[in-house]
Wavefront OBJ file of the C-alpha trace (Angstrom):
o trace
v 0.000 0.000 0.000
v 1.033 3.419 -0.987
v 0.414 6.281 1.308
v 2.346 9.268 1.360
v 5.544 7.809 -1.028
v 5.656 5.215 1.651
v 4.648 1.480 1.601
v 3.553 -1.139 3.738
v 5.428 -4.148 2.829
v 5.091 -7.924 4.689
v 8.033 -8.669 5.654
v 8.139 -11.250 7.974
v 5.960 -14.314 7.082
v 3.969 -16.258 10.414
v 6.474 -19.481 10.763
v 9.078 -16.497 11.245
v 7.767 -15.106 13.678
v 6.424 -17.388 15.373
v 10.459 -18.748 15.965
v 11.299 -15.435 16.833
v 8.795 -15.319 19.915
v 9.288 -19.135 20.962
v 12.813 -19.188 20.544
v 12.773 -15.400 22.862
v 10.585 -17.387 25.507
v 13.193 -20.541 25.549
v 16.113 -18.430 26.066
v 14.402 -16.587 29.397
v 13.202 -20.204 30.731
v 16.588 -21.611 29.924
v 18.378 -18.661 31.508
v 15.430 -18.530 34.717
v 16.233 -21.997 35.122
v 19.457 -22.530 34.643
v 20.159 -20.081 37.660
v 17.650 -21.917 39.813
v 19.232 -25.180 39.219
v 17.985 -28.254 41.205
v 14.564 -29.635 40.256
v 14.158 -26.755 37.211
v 16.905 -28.327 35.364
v 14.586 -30.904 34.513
v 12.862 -27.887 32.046
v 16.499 -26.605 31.405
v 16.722 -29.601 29.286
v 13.560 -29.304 27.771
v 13.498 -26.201 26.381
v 17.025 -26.961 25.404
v 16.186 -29.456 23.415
v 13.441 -26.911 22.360
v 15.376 -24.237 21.151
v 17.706 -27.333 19.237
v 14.728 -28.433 17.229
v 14.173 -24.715 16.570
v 17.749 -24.157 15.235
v 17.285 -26.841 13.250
v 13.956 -25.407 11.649
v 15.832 -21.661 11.339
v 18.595 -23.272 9.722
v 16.312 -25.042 7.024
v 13.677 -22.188 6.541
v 16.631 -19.859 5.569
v 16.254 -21.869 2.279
v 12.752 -22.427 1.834
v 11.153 -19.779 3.337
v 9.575 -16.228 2.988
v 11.511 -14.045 0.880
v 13.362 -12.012 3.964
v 13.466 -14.773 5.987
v 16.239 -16.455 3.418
v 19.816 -16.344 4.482
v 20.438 -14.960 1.136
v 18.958 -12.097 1.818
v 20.849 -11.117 4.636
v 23.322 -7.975 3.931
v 26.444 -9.609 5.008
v 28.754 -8.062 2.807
v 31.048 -5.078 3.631
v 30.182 -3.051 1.186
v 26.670 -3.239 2.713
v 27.728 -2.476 6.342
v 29.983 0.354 5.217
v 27.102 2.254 3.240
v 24.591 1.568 6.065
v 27.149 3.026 8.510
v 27.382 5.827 5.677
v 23.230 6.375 5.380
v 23.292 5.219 1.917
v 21.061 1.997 1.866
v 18.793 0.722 0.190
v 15.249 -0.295 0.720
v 16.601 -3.605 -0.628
v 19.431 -3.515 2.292
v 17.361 -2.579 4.945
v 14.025 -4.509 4.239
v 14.406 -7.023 6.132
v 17.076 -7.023 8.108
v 19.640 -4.393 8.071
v 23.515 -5.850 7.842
v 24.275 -4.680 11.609
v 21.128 -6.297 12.403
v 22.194 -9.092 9.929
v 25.314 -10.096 11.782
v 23.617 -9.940 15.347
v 21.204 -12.590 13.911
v 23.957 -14.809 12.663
v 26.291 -14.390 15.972
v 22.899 -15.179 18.219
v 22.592 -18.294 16.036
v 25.906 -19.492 16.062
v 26.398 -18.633 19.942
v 23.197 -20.243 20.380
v 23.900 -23.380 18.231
v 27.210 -23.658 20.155
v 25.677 -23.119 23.757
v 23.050 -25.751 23.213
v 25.460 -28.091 21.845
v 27.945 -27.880 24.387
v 24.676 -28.831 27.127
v 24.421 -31.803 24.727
v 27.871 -33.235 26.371
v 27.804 -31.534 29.274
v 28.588 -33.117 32.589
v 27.964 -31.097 35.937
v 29.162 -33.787 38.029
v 26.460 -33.597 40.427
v 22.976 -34.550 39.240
v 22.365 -32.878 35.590
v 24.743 -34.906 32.462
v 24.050 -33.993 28.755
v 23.016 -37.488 26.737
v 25.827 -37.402 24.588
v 28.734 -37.173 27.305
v 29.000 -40.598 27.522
v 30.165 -40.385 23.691
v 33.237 -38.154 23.947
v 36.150 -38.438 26.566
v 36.090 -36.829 29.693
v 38.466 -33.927 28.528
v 36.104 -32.737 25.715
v 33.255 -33.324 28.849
v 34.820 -30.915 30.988
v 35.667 -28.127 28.230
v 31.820 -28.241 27.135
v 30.838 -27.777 30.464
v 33.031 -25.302 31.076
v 32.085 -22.965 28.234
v 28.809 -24.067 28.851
v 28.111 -22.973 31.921
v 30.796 -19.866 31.981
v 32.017 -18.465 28.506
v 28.944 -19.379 26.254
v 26.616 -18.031 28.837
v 27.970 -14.655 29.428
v 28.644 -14.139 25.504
v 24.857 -15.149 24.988
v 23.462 -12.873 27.319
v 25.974 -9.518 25.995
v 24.403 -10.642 22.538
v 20.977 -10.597 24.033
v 21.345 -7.559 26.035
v 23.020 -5.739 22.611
v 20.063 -6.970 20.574
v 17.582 -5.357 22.919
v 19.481 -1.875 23.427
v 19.897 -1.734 19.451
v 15.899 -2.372 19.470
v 15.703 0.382 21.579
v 17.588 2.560 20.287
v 15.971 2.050 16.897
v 12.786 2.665 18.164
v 13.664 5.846 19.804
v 16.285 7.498 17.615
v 14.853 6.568 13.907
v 11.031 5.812 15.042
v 11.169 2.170 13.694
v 8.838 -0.664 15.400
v 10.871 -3.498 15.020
v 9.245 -5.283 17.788
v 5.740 -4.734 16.264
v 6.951 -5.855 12.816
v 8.209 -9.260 14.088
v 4.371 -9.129 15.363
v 2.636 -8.580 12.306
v 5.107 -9.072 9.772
v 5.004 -5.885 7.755
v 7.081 -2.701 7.777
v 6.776 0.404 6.365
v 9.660 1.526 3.689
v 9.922 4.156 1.365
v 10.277 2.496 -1.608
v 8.111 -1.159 -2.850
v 10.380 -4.262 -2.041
v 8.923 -7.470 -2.705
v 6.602 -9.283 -0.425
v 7.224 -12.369 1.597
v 5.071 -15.277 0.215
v 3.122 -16.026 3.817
v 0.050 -18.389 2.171
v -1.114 -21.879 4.021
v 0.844 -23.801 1.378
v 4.196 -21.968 2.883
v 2.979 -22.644 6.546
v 2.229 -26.041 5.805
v 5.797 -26.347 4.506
v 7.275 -24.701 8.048
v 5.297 -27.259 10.136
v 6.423 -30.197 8.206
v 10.042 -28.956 8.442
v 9.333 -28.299 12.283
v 8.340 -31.946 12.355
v 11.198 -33.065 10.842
v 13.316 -31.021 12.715
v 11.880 -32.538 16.316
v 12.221 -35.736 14.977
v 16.012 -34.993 14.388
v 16.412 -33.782 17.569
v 14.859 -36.893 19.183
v 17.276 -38.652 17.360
v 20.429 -37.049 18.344
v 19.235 -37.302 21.575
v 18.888 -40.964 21.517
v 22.237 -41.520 20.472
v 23.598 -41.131 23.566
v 21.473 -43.960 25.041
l 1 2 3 4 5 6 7 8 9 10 11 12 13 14 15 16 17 18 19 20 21 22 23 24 25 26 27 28 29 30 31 32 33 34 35 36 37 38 39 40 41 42 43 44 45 46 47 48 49 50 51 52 53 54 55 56 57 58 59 60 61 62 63 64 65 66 67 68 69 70 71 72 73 74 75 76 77 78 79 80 81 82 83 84 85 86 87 88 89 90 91 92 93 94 95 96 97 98 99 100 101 102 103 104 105 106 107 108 109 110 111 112 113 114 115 116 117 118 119 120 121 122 123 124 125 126 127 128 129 130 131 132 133 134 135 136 137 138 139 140 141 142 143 144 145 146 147 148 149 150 151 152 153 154 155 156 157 158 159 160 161 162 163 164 165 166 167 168 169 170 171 172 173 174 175 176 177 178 179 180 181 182 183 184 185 186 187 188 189 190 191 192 193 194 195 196 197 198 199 200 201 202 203 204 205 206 207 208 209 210 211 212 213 214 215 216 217 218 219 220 221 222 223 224 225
């Protein structure tokens, strides 16, 4: 739509978002009760394995999925960071999601992939073992847990904390509602990008990748048994 040379675009289709908010909710139960400890570590691992089968779908609908929601459509490049820094993008840089915003995503997905790995062969020595440490030697055991509980951690959560000042910031400094966006899906841009393809035929294409992605998980899972 076309109102005032700007246009309301859909940017973000529903099996998008709908990771975005799940996988948000996971990280504050894992983080909740990971500090409790004790008898919440029993939904530690759940969610963990939660936000694994998540990954997994993330990973795979950055090939199939809505047009922004594609990994190649994510501004890596430098030339792209050096003419946002420079106010010279384009609607076509900036659609989606903008290449600052473009390398958060990819370091909270890699830290993330790496943090819930690591609680895959972690061992705390006390009541809570990963079901894959019995696959590895003790050594690799003890540096997963390690970065697992120390490193990985505190590099997650200055990665989460970052991603919420820079939502912030955006929203008070250049008036853009990136949280409502991720809510609806659409933005507002000032000049006509294509449209992410958000029909029932695409949604019925995320849950049967979601499916398949659980039913990874479950088997990873069981290797260790």
């Amino acid at each position: 739509m076309n109102t005032d040379s700007s246009f309301t675009v859909h940017i973000w289709d529903l099996p998008t978002r709908i990771f975005h908010w799940v996988l948000a909710a996971c990280v504050v139960g894992l983080v909740i009760s990971g500090n409790i400890g004790g008898n919440a570590m029993v939904w530690h691992f759940r969610l963990g394995y939660v936000v694994f089968g998540l990954l997994l779908f993330r990973g795979g609908w950055g090939f199939i999925g809505g047009h922004w929601s594609r990994w190649s459509r994510l501004p890596l490049g430098w030339k792209h960071v050096q003419s946002y820094l420079q106010g010279q993008s384009s609607s076509q840089q900036i659609a989606g999601h903008n290449p600052l915003g473009s390398w958060s995503v990819v370091a909270l997905l890699f830290f993330l992939s790496l943090q819930v790995g690591t609680g895959l062969f972690s061992d705390d020595e006390i009541a809570n073992t990963g079901p894959l440490s019995s696959l590895i030697s003790g050594t690799w055991v003890n540096l997963a847990t390690s970065w697992h509980k120390h490193w990985g951690k505190l590099i997650l959560l200055a990665l989460v904390l970052l991603h919420l000042t820079a939502i912030v910031w955006y929203s008070w400094r250049k008036r853009q509602a990136l949280v409502s966006a991720m809510w609806h899906g659409n933005k507002v841009l000032p000049d006509s990008v294509p449209a992410s393809s958000d029909q029932n035929r695409s949604r019925w294409l995320a849950v049967s990748l979601m499916v398949l992605a659980c039913a990874l998980v479950g088997f990873v899972v069981s290797l260790g048994s």
